[in-house]
N, C-alpha and C positions, 0 to 999 in steps of 0.2 A: 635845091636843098643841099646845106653841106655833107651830110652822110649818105640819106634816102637815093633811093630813085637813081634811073639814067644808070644803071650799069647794063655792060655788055654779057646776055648770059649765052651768047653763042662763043662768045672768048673762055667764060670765067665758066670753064665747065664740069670742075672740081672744087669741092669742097675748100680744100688749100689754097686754092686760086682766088675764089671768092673773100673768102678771109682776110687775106693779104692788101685785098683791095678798098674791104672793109676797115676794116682796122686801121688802115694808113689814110683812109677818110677821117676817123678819128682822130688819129695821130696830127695830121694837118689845121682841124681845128684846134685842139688844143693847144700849139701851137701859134696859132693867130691869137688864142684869145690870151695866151700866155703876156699879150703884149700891148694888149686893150685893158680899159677898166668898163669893159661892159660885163651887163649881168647877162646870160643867154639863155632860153627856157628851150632845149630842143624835145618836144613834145611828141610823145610814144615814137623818138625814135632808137630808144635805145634796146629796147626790150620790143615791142609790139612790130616795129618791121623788119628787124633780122628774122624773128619766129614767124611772123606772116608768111613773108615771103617764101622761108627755107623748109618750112613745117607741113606748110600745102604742097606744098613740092616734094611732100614727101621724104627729105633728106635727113637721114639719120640724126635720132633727137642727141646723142653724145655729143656729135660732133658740130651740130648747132649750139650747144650749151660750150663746148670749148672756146667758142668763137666769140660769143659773147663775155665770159671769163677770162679773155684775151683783151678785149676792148675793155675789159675795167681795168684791166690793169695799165692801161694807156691811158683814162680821162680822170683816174683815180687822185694823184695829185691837184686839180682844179675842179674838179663834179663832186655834185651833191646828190646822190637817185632818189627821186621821190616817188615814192611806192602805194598805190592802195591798191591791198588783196583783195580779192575778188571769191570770199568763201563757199555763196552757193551758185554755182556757174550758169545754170539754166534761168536760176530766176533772175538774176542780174543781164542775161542777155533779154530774157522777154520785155524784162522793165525797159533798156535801152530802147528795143524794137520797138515798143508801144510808143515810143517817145519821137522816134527819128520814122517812122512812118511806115509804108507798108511798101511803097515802091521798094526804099530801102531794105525792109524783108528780105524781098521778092531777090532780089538783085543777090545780096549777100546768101540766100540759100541755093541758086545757080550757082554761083561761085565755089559752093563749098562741095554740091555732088557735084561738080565738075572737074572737082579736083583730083589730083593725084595719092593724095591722103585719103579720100574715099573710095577710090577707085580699090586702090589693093587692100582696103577692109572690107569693099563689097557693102559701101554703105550710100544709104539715098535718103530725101527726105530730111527733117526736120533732125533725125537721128548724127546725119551727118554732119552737119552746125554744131549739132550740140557736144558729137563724142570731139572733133575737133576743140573747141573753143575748152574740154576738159584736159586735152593734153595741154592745151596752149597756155594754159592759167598754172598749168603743174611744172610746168620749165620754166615759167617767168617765177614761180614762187622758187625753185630749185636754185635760180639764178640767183635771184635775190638774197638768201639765206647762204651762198655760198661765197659771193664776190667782197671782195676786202675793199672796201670805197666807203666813203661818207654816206650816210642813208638816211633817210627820214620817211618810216612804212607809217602811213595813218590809216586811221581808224573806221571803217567804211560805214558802220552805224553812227557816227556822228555827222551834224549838218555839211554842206558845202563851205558856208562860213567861217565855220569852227575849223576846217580842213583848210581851208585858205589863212586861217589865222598863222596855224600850226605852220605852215610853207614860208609865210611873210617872216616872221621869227626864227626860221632856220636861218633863210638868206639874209637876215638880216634887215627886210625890208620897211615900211611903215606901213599898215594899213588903214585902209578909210574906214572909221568907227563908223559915220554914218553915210546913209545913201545920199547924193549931192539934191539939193531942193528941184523940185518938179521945174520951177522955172527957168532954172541953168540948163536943163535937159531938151527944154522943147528946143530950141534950138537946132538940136542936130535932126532931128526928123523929117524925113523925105526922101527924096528918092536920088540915088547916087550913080552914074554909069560908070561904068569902067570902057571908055570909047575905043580903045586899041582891044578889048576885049569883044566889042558888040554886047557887052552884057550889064545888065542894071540889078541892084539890090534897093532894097528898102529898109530905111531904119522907123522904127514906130514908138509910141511910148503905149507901154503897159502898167497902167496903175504908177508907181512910182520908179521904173525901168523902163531901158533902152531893149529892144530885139530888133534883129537885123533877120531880113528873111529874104529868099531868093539864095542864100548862097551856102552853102556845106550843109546844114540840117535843116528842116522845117522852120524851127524856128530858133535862135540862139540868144541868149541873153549876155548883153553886154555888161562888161563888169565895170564898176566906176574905176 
């Protein structure tokens, strides 16, 4: 990943350290892309894994939000942030959960009282997912209202569609008025390995859509 992931936190043991290292990850892409005519969608990583990462960890929320207010000011000439608020936090996490399955759950609330964020509030349990994921949504909203960049916050009560329209139209893009005929589809269905992986996915038709399942959520729906 060009920002994410693969840093060293046994080097980068300082908030300033990290930063620098972040940031110049940005710096870099922008950069390249300075010099491309691609479009590029880099997906929750601008906002959801600096605060994952740095927020369970515990590290001071200022200094997390400077960091990220540093990085806009780097992507800001070329980046468009596209934002959906997240108003009621708990019931939008359950909705997700019911949806992405119960291992999932499972997993993601180990993670959370195992954390270092609930550890020094002395929190367990469902409580700690939940007071987490209320700071976390309160620094990505702080963020957002404060960073000087292009933006486009939609609207979390209107459809997927509608939301997809609003994004295709910022970037300028076209999108497909209608779903591609049932015909054109079966095609791609079946089963796909990934051989250097050892690992196989399946795509299937649903009614009039494509879902691909075996890989990141139960089940995901391909968009035409």
């Amino acid at each position: 990943h060009p920002v994410c992931g693969d840093y060293d936190f046994t080097r980068l043991t300082t908030m300033a350290a990290f930063e620098a290292a972040y940031v110049g990850r940005w710096r870099a892409l922008v950069d390249w892309l300075a010099t491309t005519p691609y479009t590029l969608v880099v997906e929750s990583a601008f906002l959801q894994w600096p605060i994952l990462t740095l927020l369970r960890a515990n590290d001071p929320v200022d200094e997390i939000f400077d960091a990220i207010v540093h990085s806009a000011d780097v992507v800001a000439p070329l980046a468009i942030l596209i934002y959906t608020p997240m108003p009621d936090v708990r019931r939008g996490w359950r909705a997700v959960g019911d949806r992405r399955g119960v291992p999932w759950q499972i997993g993601h609330l180990a993670r959370a009282e195992a954390s270092p964020y609930a550890t020094a509030r002395g929190l367990a349990g469902p409580m700690a997912l939940e007071r987490y994921w209320e700071e976390h949504v309160a620094l990505c909203d702080r963020a957002v209202t404060t960073m000087i960049l292009p933006k486009v916050i939609l609207d979390p009560t209107t459809s997927w569609s509608t939301r997809r329209g609003v994004v295709a139209a910022a970037l300028g893009l076209s999108q497909t008025a209608t779903a591609p005929p049932v015909s054109d589809l079966t095609r791609y269905v079946g089963v796909y390995v990934a051989r250097e992986a050892a690992r196989e996915v399946r795509i299937e038709l649903e009614t009039d859509r494509l879902v691909l399942t075996g890989a990141l959520w139960p089940r995901n729906p391909l968009l035409p």
